[in-house]
N, C-alpha and C positions, 0 to 999 in steps of 0.2 A: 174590250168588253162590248156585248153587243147592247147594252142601254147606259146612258150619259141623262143622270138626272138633278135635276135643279128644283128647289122649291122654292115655287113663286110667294104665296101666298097663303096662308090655312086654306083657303077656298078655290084656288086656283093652282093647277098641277100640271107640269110642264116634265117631258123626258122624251131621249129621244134613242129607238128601237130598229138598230140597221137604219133605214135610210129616210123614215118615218117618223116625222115629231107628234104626239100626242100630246095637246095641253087643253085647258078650260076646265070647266067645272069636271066633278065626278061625272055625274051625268051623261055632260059631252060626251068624256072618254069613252064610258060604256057603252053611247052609241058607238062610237067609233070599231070599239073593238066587235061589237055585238055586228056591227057592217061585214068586219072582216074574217067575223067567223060562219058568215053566211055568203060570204062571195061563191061564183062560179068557179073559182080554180080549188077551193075547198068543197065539194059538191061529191058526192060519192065517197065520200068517208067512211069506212065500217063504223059500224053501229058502236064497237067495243070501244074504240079509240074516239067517235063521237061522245059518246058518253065521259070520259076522258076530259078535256075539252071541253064541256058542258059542266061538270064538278068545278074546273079548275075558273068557269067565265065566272061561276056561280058566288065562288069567293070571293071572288075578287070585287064582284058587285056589293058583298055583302060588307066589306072590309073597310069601316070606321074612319081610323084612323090615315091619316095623310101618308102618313113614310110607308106605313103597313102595306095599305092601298096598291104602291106604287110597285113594291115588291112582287106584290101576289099580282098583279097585270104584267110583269116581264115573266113568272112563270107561266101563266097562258100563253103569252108570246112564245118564250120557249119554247113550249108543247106545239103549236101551231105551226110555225116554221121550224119544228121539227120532221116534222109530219111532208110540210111541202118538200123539205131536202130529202126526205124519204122518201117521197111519190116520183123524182124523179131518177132514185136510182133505181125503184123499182119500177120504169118503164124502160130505162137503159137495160136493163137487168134481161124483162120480157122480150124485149127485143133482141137481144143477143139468144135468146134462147129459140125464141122464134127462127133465125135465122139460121140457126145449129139442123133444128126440127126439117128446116127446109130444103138445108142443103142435103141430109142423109136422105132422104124420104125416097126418093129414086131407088139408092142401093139397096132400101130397105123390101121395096118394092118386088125387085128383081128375085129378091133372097123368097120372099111369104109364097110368089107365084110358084117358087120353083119348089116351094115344101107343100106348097097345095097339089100340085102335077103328080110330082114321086107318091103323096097320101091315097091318090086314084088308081097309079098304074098298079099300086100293092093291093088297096082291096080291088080293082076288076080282076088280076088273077089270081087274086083267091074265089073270087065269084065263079072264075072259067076250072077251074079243080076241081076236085073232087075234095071237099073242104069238110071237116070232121070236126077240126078246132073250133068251137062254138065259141069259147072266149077270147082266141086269138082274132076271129074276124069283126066281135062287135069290136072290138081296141081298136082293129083298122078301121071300123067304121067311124070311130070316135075320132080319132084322129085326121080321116078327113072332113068331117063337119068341122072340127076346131080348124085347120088350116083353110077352110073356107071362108067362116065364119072372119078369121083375124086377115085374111087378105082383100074381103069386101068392105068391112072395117077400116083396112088400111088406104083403102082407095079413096073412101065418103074424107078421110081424114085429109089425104093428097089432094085433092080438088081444092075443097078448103086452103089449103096452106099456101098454094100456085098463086093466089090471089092476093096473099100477101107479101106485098110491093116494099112498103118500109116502113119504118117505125110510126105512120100515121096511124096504122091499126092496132096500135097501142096508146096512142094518143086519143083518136077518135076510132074506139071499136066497135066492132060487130056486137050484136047477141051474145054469142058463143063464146069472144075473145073477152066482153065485160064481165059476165057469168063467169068465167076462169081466172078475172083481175080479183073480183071481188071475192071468190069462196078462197083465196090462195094468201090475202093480201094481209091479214093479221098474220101469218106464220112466217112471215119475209118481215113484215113490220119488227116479229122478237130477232128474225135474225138480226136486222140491222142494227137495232137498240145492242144486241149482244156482240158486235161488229167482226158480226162473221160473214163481209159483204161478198168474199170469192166463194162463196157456198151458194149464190143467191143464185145465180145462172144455172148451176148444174141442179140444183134444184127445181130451180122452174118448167124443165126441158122435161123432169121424169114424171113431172104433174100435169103437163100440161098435154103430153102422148096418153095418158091414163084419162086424164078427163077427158080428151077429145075420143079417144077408144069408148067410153061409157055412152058419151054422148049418141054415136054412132049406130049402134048395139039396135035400136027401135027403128031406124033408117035405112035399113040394107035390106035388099031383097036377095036373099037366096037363090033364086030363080033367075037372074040376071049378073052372069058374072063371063066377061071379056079376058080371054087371054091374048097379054101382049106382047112377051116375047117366046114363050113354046107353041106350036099352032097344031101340035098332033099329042095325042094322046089314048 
């Protein structure tokens, strides 16, 4: 069981939760747990699952009775160090995906330049023709804007990722990499709860090329694009 509890006293409440003994008045305890729901390592909590957490301290404060009391403060605990065993397999989780993201990104690389090359050589000789097809050449024209577009993209995103070393950048992230813990982190929270935890990785990898691709999109200059392994065209 993770709480082993004793009653001291009507006035005086004593249990003990994993490795942590709680005892002294209500009062005490409250501070206690109200400490520990505002530590640093609980700090960046979604707001959904705070709220959560905030219902469940709320009871518990409000709860009369001694036995009662005691009950409704292991459920907060519950939820609490639920949350923390959550947070780190959701950073193990990011990080394995991060690392997926980083090992492709090369080959991936290779693949957009060479779909952006071929998208040119088609529309410049339809440019050098005598070209009639009015809707075949804007398609080519679309088509190389879009493989421009997803290979300049792909590069703002490669720079980024080369920089991440190890799992620190999911421990202590970026902007970019927080912003992507935080908008992802209730949808990984229901997987785990529903313990669907080998979905969590491959998950994370398809969300986290989509966010970084969006992010992207306002940072690319058109006007500035490097080819690195075709040099003629």
């Amino acid at each position: 069981m993770n709480a082993q509890i004793e009653d001291i006293s009507p006035n005086r409440y004593r249990f003990k939760y994993r490795s942590t003994v709680y005892k002294g008045s209500k009062l005490q305890i409250n501070n206690q747990l109200r400490s520990l729901k505002t530590s640093s390592k609980f700090t960046g909590i979604p707001e959904e699952i705070q709220e959560e957490l905030n219902t469940l301290f709320m009871a518990t404060k409000k709860q009369a009775i001694p036995k009662y009391y005691k009950k409704q403060a292991i459920l907060f605990l519950d939820a609490i160090y639920n949350y923390e065993d959550f947070a780190n397999v959701y950073e193990n989780a990011l990080h394995q995906a991060v690392r997926k993201v980083k090992k492709d990104i090369h080959v991936v690389d290779f693949k957009f330049e060479r779909q952006f090359t071929k998208a040119k050589v088609a529309l410049d000789r339809a440019q050098k023709d005598d070209f009639s097809d009015l809707e075949k050449f804007d398609r080519l024209k679309k088509d190389l804007q879009d493989s421009q577009t997803k290979l300049l993209c792909h590069r703002w995103m490669k720079k980024r990722f080369e920089n991440y070393k190890n799992i620190d950048i999911v421990k202590n992230p970026d902007h970019l990499m927080m912003a992507f813990k935080r908008s992802e982190a209730i949808s990984v929270y229901r997987m785990y709860n529903k313990h669907h935890i080998e979905k969590i990785t491959p998950y994370l990898e398809n969300q986290i090329i989509d966010f970084y691709y969006k992010k992207s999109l306002p940072e690319i200059n058109p006007e500035i694009l490097d080819l690195q392994y075709i040099t003629k065209i």
